[in-house]
N, C-alpha and C positions, 0 to 999 in steps of 0.2 A: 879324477874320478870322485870330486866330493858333491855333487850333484849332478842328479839325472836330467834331461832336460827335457821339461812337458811341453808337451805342445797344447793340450784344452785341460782345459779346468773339470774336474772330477764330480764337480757340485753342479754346475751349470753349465757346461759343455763349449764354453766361449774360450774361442783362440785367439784370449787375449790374456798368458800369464806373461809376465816376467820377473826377472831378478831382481828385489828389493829388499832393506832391511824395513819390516814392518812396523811400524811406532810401538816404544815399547822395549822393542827387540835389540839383541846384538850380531845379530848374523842375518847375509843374505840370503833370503829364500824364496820359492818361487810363489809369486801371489798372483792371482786372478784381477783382473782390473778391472771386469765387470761385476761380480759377487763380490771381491774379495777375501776368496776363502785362501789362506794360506797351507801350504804343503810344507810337511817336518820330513824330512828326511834324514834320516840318523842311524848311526851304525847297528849291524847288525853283530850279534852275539856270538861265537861258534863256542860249542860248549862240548868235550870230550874228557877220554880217563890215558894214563899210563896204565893200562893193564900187568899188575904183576904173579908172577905163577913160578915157585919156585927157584928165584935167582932171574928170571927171564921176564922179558915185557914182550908185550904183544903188536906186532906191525901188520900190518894189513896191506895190498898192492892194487893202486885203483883199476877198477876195470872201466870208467866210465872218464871222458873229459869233465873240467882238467885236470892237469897232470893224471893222464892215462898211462901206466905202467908205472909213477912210484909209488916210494913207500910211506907211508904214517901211523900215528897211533890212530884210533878210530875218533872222531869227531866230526860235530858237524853244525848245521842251523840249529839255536834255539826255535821252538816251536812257541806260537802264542798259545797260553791258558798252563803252561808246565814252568816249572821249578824249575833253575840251571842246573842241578843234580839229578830232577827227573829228565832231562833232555841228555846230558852227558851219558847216564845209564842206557837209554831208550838208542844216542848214538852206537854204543856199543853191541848192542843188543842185534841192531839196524844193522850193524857194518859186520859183524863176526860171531852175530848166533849164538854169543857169548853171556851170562850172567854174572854181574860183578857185585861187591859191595866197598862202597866206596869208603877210603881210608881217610878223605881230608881234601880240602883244598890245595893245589900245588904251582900256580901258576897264572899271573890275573898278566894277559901279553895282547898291546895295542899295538894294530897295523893299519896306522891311520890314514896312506892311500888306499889302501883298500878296504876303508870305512867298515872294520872288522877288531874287535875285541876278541881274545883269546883267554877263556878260562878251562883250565885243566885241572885234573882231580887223579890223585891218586888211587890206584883200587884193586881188591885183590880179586883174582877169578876164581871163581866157584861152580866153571864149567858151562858146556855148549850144551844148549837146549835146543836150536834149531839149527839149521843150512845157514848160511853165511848169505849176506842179501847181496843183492844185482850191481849194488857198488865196488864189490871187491871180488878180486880174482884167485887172491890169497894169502894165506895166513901164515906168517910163523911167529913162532916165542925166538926170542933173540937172547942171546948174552951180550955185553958190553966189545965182545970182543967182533962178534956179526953184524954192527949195523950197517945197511948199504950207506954210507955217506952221501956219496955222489948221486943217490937215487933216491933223497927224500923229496917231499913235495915241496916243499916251502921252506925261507931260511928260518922261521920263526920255530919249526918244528924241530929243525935240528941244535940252534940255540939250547931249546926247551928239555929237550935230551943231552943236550952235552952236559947240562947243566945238573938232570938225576944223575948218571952215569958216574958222575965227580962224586955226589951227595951218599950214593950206594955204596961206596967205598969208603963211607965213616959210618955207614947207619943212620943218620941223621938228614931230614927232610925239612926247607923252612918251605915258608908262602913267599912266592917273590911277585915282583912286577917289573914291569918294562916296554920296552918298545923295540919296534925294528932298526928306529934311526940311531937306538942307544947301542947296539949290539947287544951283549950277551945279558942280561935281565938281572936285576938287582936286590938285594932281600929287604924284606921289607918287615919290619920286627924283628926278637928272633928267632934262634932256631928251634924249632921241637924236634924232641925224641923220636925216632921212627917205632911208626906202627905197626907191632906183627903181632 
């Protein structure tokens, strides 16, 4: 999945692109042979929060493909023209009707086949203002002791949780990073104080 494959050119409508690295460049991308306009295709952002409320985070149950029926924290697409905090907030907002404020960065997580960046934010909830939106079916606050394991959406999400879960149990929150092909995500400076 690390590029899409065009068939015409966006600029001039000639079906004639194909795979090259551009002069200049270090990666293949797809260029138009008539115009030469090149296409960037590059990962996209998903930007969401650990909702905390009391001892408990907040999971959400998709109602919509994919994965139709698990579980996550609320996140989703950065949008263009927003801040990755106003996009994590605006997700949460989106997915569970919920308003948060956010405590910090917690999590910078690459899933580079699926050309997707993971940043999550800690944050506390300050309560529902509206209906929970068309993406989810349902909502609970969880303890460490409730999460559906086997019914999370993505391994990347439950990495990311095994990983507060641990941290909740000293108080103590760092900024990590990682990947999927690393398993569990690695800290990345150290640690701060948790925020309450």
């Amino acid at each position: 999945m690390l590029h899409k494959k065009i068939h015409f050119c966006s600029q001039c409508g000639a079906d004639k692109v194909l795979m090259e690295v551009p002069s200049g460049d270090t990666h293949e991308r797809p260029v138009c042979q008539q115009c030469g306009h090149i296409v960037y295709q590059n990962p996209t952002v998903i930007a969401g929060c650990i909702v905390e409320n009391e001892g408990k985070f907040l999971l959400g149950k998709r109602a919509i493909e994919p994965m139709l029926g698990k579980w996550s924290f609320p996140a989703g697409f950065m949008e263009n023209g927003e801040t990755v905090e106003q996009a994590a907030v605006r997700e949460v907002l989106e997915e569970t009707g919920a308003l948060v404020e956010l405590l910090g960065p917690y999590s910078i997580f690459s899933v580079p086949q699926m050309n997707q960046v993971y940043i999550i934010f800690r944050a506390r909830f300050t309560g529902f203002v509206q209906p929970f939106g068309d993406e989810t079916s349902e909502l609970e606050f969880v303890n460490k002791n409730e999460v559906p394991w086997g019914e999370l959406t993505y391994p990347a999400i439950g990495q990311i949780l095994t990983r507060y879960i641990n941290e909740d149990d000293f108080g103590q929150f760092g900024l990590y990073m990682g990947s999927h092909e690393q398993g569990l995500v690695h800290p990345f400076g150290s640690v701060n104080p948790c925020v309450s």
